[in-house]
VOFI-567019 format. One line per 2 residues: number of its first residue (from 1); their letters; for each residue x negated, y negated, z negated of C-alpha. Coordinates in nm, 3 decimals, m for minus. Example, Ala and Ser with C-alpha at 12.3 -4.5 7.8 and 13.67 -1.06 7.14 Angstrom:
1) as) m1.230,0.450,m0.780 | m1.367,0.106,m0.714
END
This chain:
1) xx) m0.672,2.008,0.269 | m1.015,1.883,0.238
3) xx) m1.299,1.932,0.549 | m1.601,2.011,0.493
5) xx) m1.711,2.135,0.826 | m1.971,1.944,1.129
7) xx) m1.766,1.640,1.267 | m1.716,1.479,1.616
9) xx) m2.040,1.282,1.664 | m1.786,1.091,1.950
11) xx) m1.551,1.001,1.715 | m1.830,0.868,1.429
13) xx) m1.966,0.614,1.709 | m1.612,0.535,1.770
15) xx) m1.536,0.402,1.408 | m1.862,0.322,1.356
17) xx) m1.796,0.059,1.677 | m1.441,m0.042,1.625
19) xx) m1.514,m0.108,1.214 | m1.748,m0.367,1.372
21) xx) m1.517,m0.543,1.594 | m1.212,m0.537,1.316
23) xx) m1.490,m0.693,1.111 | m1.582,m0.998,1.364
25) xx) m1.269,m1.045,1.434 | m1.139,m1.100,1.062
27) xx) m1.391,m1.303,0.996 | m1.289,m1.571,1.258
29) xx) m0.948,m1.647,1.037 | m0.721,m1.525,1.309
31) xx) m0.387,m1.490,1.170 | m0.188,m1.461,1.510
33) xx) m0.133,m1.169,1.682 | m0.378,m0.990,1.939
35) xx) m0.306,m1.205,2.263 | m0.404,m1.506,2.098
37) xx) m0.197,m1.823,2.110 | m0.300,m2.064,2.339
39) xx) m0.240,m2.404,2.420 | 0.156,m2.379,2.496
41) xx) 0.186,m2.242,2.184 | 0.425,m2.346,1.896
43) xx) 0.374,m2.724,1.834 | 0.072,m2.786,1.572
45) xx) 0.132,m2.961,1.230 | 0.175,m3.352,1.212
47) xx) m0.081,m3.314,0.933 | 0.155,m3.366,0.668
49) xx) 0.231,m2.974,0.608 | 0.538,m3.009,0.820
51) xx) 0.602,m2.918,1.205 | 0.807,m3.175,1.446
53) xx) 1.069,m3.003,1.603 | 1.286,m3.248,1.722
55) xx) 1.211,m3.536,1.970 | 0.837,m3.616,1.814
57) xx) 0.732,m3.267,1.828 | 0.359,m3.223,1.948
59) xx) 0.340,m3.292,2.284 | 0.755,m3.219,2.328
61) xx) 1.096,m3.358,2.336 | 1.438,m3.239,2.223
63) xx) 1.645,m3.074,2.494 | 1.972,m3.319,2.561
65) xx) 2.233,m3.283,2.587 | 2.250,m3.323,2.967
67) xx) 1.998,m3.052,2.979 | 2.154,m2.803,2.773
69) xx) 2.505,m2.843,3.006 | 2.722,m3.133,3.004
71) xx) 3.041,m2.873,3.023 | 2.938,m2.627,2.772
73) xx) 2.899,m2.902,2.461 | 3.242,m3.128,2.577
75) xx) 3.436,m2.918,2.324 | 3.388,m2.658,2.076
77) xx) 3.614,m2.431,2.177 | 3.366,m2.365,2.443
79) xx) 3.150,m2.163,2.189 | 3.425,m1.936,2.100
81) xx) 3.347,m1.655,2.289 | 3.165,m1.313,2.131
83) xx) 2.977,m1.061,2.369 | 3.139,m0.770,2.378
85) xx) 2.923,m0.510,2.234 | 2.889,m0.274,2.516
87) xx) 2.792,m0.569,2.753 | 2.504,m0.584,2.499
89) xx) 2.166,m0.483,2.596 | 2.047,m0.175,2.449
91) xx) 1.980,m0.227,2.064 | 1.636,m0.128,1.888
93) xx) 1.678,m0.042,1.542 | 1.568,m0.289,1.275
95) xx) 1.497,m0.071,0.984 | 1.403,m0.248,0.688
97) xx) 1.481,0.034,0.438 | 1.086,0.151,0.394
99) xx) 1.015,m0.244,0.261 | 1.065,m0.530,0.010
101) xx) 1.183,m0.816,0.081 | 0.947,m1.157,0.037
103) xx) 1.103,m1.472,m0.095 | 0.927,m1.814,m0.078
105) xx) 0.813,m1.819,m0.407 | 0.570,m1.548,m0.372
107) xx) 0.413,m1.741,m0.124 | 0.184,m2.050,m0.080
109) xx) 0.276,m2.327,0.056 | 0.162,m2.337,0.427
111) xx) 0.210,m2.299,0.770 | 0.156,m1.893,0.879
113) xx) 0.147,m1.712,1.223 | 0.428,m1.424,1.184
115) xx) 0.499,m1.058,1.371 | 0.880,m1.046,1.414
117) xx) 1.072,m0.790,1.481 | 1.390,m0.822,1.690
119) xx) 1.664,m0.586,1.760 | 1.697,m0.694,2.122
121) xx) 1.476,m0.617,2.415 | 1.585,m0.906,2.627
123) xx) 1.531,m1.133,2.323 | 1.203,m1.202,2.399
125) xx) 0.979,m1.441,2.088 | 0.648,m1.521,2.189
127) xx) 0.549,m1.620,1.933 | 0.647,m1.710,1.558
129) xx) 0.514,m1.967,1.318 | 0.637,m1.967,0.953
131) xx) 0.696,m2.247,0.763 | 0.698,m2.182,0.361
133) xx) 0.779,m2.434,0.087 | 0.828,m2.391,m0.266
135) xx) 1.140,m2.269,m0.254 | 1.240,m2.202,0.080
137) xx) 1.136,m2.071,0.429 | 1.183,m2.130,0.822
139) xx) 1.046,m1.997,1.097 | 0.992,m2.173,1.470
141) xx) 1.077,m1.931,1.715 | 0.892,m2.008,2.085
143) xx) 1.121,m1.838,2.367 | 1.006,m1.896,2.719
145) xx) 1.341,m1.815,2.864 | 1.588,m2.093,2.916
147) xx) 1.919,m1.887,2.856 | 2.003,m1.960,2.522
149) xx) 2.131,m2.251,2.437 | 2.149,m2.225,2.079
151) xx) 2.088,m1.996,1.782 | 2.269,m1.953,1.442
153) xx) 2.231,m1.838,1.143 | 2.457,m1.542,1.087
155) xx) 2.660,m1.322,1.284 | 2.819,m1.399,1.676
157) xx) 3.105,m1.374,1.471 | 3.101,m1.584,1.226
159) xx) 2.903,m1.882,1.496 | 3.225,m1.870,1.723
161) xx) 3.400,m1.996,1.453 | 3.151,m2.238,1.308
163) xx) 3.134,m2.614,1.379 | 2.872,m2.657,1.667
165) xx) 2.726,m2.926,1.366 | 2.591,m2.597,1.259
167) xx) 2.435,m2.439,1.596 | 2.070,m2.457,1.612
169) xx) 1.961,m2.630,1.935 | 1.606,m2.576,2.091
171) xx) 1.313,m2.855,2.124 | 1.047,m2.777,2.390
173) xx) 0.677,m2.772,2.423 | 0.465,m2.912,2.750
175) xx) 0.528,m2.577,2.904 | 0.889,m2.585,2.875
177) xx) 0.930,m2.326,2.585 | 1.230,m2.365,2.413
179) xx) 1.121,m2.364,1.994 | 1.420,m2.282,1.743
181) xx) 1.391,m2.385,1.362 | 1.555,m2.170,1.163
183) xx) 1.603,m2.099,0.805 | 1.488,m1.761,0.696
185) xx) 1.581,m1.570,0.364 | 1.292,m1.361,0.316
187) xx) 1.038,m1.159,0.498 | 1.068,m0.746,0.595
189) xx) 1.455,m0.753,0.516 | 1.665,m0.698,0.822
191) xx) 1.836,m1.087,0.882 | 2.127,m1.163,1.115
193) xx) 2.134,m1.461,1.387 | 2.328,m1.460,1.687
195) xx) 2.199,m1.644,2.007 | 2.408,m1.863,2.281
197) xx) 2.417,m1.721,2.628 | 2.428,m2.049,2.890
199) xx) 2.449,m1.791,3.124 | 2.721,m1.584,3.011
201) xx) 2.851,m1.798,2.788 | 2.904,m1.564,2.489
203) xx) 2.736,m1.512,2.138 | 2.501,m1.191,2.119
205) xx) 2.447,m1.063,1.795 | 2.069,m1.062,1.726
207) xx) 1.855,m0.867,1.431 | 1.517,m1.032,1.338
209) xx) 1.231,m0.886,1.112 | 0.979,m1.143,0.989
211) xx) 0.656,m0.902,0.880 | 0.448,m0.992,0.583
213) xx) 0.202,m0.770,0.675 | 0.086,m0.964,0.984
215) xx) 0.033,m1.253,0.745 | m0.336,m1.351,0.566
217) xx) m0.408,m1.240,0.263 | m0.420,m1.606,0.155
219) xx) m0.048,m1.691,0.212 | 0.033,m1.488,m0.084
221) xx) 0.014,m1.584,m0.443 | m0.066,m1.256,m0.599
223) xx) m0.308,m1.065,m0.351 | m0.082,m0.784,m0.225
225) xx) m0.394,m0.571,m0.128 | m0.666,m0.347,m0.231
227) xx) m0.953,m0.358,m0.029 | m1.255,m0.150,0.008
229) xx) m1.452,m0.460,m0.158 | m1.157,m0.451,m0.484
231) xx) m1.194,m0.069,m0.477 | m1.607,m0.111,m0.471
233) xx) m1.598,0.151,m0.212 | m1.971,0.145,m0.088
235) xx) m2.010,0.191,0.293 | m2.016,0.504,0.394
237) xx) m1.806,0.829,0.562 | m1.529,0.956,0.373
239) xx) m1.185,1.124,0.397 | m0.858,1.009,0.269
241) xx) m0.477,1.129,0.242 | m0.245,0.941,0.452
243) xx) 0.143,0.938,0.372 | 0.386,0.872,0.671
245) xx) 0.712,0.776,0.703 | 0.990,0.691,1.003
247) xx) 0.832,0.967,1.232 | 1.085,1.173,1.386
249) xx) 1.127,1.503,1.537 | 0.798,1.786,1.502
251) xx) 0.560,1.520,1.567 | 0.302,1.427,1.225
253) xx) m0.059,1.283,1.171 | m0.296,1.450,1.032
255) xx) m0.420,1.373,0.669 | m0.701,1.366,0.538
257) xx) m0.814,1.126,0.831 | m1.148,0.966,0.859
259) xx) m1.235,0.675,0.742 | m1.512,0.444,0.769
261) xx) m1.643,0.163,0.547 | m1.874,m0.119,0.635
263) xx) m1.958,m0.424,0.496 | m1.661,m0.421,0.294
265) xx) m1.440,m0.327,0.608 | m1.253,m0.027,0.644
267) xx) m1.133,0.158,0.951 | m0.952,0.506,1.006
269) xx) m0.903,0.732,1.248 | m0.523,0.816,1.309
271) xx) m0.499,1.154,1.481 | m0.162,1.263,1.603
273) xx) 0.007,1.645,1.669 | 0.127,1.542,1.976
275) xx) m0.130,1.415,2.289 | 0.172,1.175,2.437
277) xx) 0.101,0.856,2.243 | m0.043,0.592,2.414
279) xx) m0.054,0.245,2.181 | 0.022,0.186,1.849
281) xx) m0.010,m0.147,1.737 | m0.129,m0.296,1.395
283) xx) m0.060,m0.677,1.295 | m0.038,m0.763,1.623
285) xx) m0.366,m0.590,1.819 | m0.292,m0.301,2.032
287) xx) m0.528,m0.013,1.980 | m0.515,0.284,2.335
289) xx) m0.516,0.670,2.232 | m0.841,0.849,2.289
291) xx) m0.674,1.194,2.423 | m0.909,1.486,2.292
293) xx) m0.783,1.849,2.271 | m0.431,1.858,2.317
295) xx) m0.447,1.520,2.030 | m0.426,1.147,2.077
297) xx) m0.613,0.963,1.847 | m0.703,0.597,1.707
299) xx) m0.880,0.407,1.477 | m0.711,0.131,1.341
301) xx) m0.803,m0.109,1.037 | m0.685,m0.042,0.718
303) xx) m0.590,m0.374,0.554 | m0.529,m0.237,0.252
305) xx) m0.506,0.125,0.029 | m0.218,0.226,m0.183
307) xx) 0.062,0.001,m0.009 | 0.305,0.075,0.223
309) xx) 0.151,m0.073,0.589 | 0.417,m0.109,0.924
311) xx) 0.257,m0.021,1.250 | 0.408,0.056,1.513
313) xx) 0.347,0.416,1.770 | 0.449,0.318,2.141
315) xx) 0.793,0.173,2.023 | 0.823,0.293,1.667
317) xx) 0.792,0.154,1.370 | 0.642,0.330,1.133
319) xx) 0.472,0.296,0.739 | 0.086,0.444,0.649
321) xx) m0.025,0.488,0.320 | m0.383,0.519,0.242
323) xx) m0.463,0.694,m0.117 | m0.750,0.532,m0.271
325) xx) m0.710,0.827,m0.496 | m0.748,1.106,m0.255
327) xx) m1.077,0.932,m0.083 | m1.414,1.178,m0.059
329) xx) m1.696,1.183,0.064 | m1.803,1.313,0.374
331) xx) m2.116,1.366,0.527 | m2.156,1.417,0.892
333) xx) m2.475,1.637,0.865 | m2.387,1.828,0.522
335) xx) m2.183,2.065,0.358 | m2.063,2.075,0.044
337) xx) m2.213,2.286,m0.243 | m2.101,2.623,m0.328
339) xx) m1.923,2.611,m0.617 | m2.084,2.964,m0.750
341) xx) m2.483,2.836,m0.671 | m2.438,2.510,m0.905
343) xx) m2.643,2.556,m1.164 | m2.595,2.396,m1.516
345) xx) m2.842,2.067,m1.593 | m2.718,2.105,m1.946
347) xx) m2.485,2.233,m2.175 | m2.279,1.970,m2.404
349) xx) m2.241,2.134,m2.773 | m1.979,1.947,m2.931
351) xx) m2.100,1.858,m3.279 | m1.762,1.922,m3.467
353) xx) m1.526,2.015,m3.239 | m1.431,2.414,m3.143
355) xx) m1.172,2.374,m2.884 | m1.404,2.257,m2.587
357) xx) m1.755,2.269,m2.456 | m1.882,2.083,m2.112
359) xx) m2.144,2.173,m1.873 | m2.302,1.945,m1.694
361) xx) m2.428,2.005,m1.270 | m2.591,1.728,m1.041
363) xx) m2.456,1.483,m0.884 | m2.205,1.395,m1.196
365) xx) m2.030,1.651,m1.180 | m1.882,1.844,m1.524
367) xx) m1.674,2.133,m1.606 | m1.479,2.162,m1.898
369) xx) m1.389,2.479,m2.102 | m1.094,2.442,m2.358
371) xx) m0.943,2.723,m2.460 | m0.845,2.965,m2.139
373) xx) m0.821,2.657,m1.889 | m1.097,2.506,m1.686
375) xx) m1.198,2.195,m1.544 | m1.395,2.060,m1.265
377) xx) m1.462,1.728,m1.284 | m1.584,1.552,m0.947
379) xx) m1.613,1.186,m0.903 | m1.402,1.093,m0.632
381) xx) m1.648,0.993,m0.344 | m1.869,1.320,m0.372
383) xx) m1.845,1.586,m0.172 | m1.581,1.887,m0.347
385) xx) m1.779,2.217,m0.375 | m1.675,2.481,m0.161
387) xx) m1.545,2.853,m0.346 | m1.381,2.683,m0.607
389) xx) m1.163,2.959,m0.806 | m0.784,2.883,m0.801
391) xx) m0.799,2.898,m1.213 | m1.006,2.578,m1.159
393) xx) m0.831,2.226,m1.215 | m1.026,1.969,m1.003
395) xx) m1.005,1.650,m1.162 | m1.116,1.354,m0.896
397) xx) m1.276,1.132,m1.123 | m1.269,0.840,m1.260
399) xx) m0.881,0.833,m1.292 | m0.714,0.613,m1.132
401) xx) m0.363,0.652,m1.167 | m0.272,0.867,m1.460
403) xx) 0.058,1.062,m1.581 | 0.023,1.059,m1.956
405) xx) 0.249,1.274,m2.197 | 0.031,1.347,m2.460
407) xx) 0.033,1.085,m2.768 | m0.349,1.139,m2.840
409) xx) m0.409,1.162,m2.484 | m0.278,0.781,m2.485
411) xx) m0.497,0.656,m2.801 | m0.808,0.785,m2.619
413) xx) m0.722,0.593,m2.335 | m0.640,0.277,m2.567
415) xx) m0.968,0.323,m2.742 | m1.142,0.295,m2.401
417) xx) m1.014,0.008,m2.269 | m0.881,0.191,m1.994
419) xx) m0.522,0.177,m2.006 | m0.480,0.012,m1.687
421) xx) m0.569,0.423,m1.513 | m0.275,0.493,m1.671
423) xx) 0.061,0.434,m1.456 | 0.336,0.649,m1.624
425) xx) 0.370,0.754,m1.981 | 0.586,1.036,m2.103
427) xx) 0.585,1.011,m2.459 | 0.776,0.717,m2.633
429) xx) 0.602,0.428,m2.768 | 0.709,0.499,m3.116
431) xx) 0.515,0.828,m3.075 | 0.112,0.630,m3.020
433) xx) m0.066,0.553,m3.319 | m0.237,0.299,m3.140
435) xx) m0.077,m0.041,m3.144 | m0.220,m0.180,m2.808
437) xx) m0.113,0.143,m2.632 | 0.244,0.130,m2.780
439) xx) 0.316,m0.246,m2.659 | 0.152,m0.183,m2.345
441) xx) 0.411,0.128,m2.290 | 0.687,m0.071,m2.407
443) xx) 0.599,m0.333,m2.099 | 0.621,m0.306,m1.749
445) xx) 0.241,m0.216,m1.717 | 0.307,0.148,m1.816
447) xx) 0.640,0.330,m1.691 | 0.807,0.557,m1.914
449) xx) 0.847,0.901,m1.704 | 0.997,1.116,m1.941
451) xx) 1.246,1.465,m1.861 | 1.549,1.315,m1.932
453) xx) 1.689,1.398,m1.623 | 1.571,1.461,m1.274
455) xx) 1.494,1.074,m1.147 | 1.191,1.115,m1.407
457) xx) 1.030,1.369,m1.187 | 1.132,1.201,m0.891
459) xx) 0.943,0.902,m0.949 | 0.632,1.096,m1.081
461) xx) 0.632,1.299,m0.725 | 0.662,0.984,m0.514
463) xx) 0.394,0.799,m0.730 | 0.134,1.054,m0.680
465) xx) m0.064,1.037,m1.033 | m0.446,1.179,m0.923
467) xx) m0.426,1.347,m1.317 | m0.148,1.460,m1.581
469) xx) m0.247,1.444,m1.957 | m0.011,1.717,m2.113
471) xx) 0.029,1.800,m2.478 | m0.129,2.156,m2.527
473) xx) 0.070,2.250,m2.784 | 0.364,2.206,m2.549
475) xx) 0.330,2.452,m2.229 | 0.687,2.387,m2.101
477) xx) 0.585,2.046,m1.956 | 0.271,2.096,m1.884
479) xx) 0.440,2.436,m1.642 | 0.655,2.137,m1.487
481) xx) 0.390,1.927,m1.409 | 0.195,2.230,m1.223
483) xx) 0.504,2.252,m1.026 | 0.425,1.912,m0.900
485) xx) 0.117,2.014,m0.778 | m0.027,1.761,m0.997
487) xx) m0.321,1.807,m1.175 | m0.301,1.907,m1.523
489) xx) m0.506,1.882,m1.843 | m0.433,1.986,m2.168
491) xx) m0.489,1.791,m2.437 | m0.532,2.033,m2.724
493) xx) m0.719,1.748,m3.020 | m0.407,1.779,m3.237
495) xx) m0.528,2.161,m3.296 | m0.836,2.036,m3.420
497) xx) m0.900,2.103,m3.802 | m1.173,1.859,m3.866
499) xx) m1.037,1.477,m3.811 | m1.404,1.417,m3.649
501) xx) m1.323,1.749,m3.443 | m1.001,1.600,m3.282
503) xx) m1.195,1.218,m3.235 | m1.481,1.440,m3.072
505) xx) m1.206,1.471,m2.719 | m1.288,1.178,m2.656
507) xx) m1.636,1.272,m2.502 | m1.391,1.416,m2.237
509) xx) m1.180,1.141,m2.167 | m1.462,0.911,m2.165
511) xx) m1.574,1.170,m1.850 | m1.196,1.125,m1.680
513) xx) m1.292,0.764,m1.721 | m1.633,0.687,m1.650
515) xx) m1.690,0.579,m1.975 | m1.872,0.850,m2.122
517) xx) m2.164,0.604,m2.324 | m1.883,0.372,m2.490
519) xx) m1.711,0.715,m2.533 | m1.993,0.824,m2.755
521) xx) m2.069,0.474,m2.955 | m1.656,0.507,m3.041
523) xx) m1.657,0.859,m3.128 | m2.013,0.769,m3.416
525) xx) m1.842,0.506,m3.524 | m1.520,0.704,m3.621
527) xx) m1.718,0.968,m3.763 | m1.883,0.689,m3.985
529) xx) m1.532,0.527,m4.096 | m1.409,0.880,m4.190
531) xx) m1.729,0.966,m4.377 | m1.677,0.620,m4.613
533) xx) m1.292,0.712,m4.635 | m1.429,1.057,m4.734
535) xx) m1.662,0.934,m4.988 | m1.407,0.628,m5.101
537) xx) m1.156,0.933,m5.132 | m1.454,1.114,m5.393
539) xx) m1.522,0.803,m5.544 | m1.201,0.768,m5.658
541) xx) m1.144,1.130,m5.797 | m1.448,1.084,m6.007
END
């Protein structure tokens, strides 16, 4: 669904404001969460890239033993008691199935402000910092209660029958917060720790979540994000598609959502079915519903397009995925142009080829005839004409993300440089003429997504290609891809008679590209190497 229709003037100031403050705010380097982290926070670095936890921590001291309880650390035997699960508070659900894990190594070195997660209510972090070395990771917990006495690494279990040499014990801060060092195996995988009850004297099983995506872009070693600035998404109004998962029941948001970009900084406006939400939370600032007909809806930064993002909805967590693909154009005082009332700018003769012709409209926008099937080709942040017939294929353009099965289709791609719009190939690497193209399918850079068997079309549905290049002289897959509801052209060059007829398609994929000028220079300088193999080929039956 794509609107085209007057929008909420309310709701414009509304992004317009909030893109503002997400912007201020980012700039200040704020990598803690929304309340801030004041003074009786986690104790500060020594300068040396390390953080003192025992008795030289900033400002602190260990906890004694006296302090911890004389009794409780006489014998270990005393630790030997598990909670019974039903005398267990309530647990939340630490679901960690939506995300991949992050080891150490994908990190940089550094000290990071953390989100986690924990399975238990009355396991209350204030706040987290993370410590990441080369090879390993811990994380400083600060708990303002005083009723655990220790933490471990691993289940209640499994700590009742560990030495106490192995029990983590706390160090505290000027304001009496207790601060746990503990080791941590990755980020967004569900870990296991158990905690000490003084009070009850029993280990409580404990789940803990530590989320990369409340950490700064700089903490990782490989940026893990496209931004409006990567995507050179000018500022402007536009729609995009958003993908959800972990909501339950009949509730849904609605895609395409808004979404503003300025200075580089991109907000959206999440609109939900049902008018009950109240918060939802994203790394760490908490964001209040605006309730508007029978709806409840927020605008909320987008950190980053085409990656799975955790917020969390009142007390769910939840994933958003913005499709850089899917984003449009839209103008708050327009509507789109009737697809019938575009008139032709001019009409693209092909010089040797007979299996296509293009027309050319305003705004860089083309439609291609070839054969029985047509083409509209829009770039992606203009507004989609309205009346478009269903015997149409609209073709966002350039390509981003591209489904190739068509061995030709791949060479034109090669020839362009543009093989990184290309994300799964379904022809075999022994099938491309093109050297460059074959390695690059052969590697990780381009996934083979044949038929074989149904996991093929699995992975093309869940990795939403914006196009399909199809072999026309094979209809059966390019029916199958149709049934994906993705969009499908036909590559029909091999039909082509005249070698400088079937180099002539790639005037149209230098269109699906935006590379239509070096798409010319390659095409005249293929016509010249087959006129001097031509003429070599005379030559030598003289």
């Amino acid at each position: 669904m794509h609107m085209t229709g007057k929008m909420n003037k309310k709701r414009i100031i509304t992004l317009i404001l909030s893109i503002l403050i997400f912007a201020a705010v980012s700039g200040c380097g704020n990598t803690g969460r929304a309340s801030g982290v004041g003074d009786n926070a986690i104790p500060s670095s020594n300068g040396t890239g390390s953080t003192e936890t025992g008795e030289e921590a900033d400002g602190g001291r260990a906890v004694s033993e006296a302090e911890v309880s004389e009794e409780t650390v006489s014998e270990n035997s005393r630790y030997g008691k598990v909670a019974d699960v039903a005398d267990d508070t309530a647990p939340e659900e630490t679901d960690d199935s939506n995300l991949t894990p992050v080891t150490a190594s994908e990190l940089n070195k550094g000290e990071y402000l953390i989100e986690t997660g924990c399975s238990s209510p009355g396991f209350e972090i204030a706040d987290t910092l993370l410590m990441a070395e080369d090879v390993s990771m811990n994380a400083v917990l600060r708990i303002e209660s005083d009723e655990y006495l220790f933490i471990y690494p691993g289940t209640a279990s499994e700590a009742a029958s560990d030495s106490e040499d192995n029990y983590i014990s706390p160090a505290q801060n000027d304001a009496g917060d207790r601060l746990y060092k503990i080791p941590v195996e990755a980020l967004d995988k569900a870990l296991s720790y158990a905690a000490y009850s003084g009070d009850k004297g029993e280990w409580y099983d404990r789940t803990l979540l530590f989320k990369s995506s409340s950490l700064p872009d700089e903490a990782f070693k490989v940026s893990r994000y496209k931004t409006a600035k990567e995507l050179k998404i000018e500022d402007g109004m536009y729609y995009i598609d958003v993908d959800t998962e972990g909501i339950s029941g009949e509730d849904s948001i609605g895609s395409p959502a808004l979404l503003l970009i300025q200075e580089g900084e991109a907000a959206a406006m999440i609109t939900w079915s049902s008018p009950e939400h109240e918060h939802m939370t994203v790394d760490g600032m908490e964001f209040d519903a605006d309730k508007e007909d029978e709806e409840a809806s927020f605008v909320i930064p987008v950190k980053s397009f085409d990656q799975k993002l955790s917020v969390t909805a009142d007390t769910a967590e939840i994933t958003l995925y913005f499709d850089s693909a899917t984003i449009t154009a839209a103008d708050p005082d327009g509507e789109a142009p009737a697809y019938k009332s575009m008139k032709i700018r001019e009409k693209i003769i092909p010089e040797y080829a007979t299996g296509f012709k293009i027309d050319s409209y305003d705004n860089n926008i083309y439609r291609i005839t070839a054969g029985k099937d047509r083409y509209l080709l829009v770039p992606r942040l203009a507004l989609l004409p309205s009346g478009i017939p269903a015997d149409v294929t609209v073709i966002r353009t350039p390509v981003r993300r591209a489904y190739v099965a068509s061995a030709s289709g791949m060479d034109f791609f090669s020839q362009l440089d543009s093989l990184g719009n290309v994300g799964f190939s379904g022809c075999e690497a022994d099938e491309i003429t093109e050297s460059k193209a074959s390695a690059l399918v052969e590697s990780d850079d381009i996934h083979y997504a044949g038929w074989d068997d149904a996991s093929d079309s699995e992975e093309l549905i869940n990795s939403r290609p914006d196009l399909a290049v199809a072999d026309g002289q094979n209809d059966e897959t390019g029916k199958k891809l149709k049934e994906l509801s993705i969009p499908v052209f036909a590559d029909r060059s091999g039909s082509e008679e005249d070698p400088r007829g079937k180099a002539e398609w790639i005037r149209i994929y230098g269109l699906l590209n935006g590379e239509y000028g070096r798409a010319l220079r390659i095409f005249d300088a293929e016509c010249k190497k087959i006129d001097a193999a031509e003429k070599d080929d005379m030559d030598s039956a003289d």
